[in-house]
PASEBA-1860 file (N, C-alpha, C; in nm, 3 decimals):
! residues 72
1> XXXXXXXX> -1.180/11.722/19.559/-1.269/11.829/19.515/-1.312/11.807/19.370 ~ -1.245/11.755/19.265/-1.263/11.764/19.129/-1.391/11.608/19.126 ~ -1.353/11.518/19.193/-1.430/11.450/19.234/-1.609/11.458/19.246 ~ -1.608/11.566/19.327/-1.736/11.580/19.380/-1.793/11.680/19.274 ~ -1.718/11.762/19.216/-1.733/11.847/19.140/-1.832/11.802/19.013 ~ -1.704/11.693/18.950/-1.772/11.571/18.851/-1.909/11.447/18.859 ~ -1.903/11.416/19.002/-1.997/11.344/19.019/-2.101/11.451/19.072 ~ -2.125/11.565/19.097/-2.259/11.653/19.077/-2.250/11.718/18.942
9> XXXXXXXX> -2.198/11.725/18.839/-2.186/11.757/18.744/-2.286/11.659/18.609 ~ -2.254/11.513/18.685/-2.274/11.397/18.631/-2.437/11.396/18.687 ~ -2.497/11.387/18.779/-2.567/11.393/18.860/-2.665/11.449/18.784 ~ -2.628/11.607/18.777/-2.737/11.697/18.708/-2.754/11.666/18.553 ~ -2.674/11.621/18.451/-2.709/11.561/18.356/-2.795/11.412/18.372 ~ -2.761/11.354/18.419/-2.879/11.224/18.449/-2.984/11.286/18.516 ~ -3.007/11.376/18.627/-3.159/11.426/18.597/-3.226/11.477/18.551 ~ -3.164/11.533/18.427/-3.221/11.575/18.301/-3.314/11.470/18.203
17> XXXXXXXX> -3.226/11.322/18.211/-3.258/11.267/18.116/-3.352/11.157/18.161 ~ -3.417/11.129/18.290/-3.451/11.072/18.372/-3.626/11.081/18.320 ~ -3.614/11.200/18.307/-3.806/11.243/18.310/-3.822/11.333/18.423 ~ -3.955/11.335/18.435/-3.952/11.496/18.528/-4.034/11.465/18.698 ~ -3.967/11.533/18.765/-3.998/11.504/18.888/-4.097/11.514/18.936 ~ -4.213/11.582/18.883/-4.333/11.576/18.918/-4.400/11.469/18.831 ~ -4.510/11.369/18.795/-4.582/11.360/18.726/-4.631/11.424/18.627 ~ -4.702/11.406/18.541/-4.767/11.458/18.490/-4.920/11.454/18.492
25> XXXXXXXX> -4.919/11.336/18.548/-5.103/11.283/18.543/-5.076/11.216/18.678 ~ -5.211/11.208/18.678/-5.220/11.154/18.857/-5.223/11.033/18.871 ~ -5.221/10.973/18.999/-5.176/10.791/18.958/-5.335/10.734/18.987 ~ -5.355/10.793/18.987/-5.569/10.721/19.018/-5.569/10.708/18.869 ~ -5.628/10.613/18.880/-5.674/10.538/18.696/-5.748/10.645/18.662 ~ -5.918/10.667/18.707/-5.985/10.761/18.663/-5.994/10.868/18.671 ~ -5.865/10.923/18.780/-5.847/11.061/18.686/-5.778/11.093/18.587 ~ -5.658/11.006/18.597/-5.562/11.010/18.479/-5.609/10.989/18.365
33> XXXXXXXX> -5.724/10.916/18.321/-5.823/10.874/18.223/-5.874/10.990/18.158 ~ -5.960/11.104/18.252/-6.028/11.194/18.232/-5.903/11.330/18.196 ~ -5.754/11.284/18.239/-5.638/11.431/18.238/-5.635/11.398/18.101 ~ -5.617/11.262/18.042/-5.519/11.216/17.872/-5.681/11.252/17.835 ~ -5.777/11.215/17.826/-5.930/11.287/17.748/-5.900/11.395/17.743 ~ -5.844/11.526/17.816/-5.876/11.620/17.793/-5.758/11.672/17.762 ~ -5.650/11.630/17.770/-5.543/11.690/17.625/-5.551/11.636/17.525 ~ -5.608/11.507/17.461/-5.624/11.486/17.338/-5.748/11.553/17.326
41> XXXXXXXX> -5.836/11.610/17.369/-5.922/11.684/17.321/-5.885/11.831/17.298 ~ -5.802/11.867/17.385/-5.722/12.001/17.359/-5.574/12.002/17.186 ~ -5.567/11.866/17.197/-5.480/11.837/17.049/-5.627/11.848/16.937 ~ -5.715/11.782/16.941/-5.786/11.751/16.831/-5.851/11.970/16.818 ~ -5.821/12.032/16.901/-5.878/12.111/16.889/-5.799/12.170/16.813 ~ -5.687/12.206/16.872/-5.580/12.302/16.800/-5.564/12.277/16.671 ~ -5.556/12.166/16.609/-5.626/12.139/16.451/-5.672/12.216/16.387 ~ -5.816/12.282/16.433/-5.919/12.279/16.393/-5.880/12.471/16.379
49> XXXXXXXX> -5.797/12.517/16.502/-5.792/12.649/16.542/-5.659/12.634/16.409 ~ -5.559/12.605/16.390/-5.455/12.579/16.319/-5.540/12.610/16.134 ~ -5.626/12.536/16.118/-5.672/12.552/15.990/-5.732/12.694/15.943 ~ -5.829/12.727/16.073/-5.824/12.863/16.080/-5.768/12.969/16.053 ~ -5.644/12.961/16.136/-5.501/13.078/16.139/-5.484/13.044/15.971 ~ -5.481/12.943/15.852/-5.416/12.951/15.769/-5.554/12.966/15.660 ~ -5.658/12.995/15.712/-5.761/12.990/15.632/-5.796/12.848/15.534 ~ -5.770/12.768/15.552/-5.790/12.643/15.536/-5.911/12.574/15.475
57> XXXXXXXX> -6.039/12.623/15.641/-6.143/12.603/15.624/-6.240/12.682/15.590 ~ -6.183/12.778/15.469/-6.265/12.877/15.394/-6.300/12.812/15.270 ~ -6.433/12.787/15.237/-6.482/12.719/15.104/-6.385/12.809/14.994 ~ -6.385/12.681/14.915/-6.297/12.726/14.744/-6.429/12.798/14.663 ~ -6.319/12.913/14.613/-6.440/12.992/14.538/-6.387/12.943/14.354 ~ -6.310/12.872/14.380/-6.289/12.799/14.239/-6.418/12.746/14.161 ~ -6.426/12.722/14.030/-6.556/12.677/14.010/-6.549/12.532/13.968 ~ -6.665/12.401/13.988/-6.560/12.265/13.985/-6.566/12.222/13.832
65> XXXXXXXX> -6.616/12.303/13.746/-6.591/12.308/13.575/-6.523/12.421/13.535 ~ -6.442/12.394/13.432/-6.390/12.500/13.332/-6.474/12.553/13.314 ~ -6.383/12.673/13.308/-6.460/12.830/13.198/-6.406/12.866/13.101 ~ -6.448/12.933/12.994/-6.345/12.917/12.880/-6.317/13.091/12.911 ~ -6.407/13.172/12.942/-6.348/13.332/12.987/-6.374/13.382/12.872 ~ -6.415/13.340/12.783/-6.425/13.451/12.649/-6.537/13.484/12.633 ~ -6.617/13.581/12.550/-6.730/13.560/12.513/-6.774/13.479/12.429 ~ -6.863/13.378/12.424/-6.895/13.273/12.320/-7.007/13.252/12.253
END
């Protein structure tokens, strides 16, 4: 019993580390082509949404010369 116990114990850790039982992409060249296009297009996006959330891509209202601030 401790046996079987251990070797399904063992079992379920190696199919952990194996990779995952479904695919992820399909085994046809050109669709799998068109699945990786469209998560690296879904990465290049989140970028773009990412800069957003942190305001990023809000122009600098800095000015690109000194000011001296006094009256002169």
């Amino acid at each position: 019993m401790r046996k079987i116990l251990l070797s399904l114990l063992l079992g379920v850790m190696l199919i952990g580390s194996v990779g995952c039982v479904l695919p992820a992409y399909s085994g046809d060249p050109a669709k799998r082509t068109q699945q990786l296009y469209n998560t690296s297009e879904d990465l290049r996006q989140s970028e773009e949404t990412w800069e957003r959330v942190w305001m990023v891509d809000q122009p600098s209202h800095m000015t690109p010369y000194r000011t001296h601030g006094g009256i002169t």
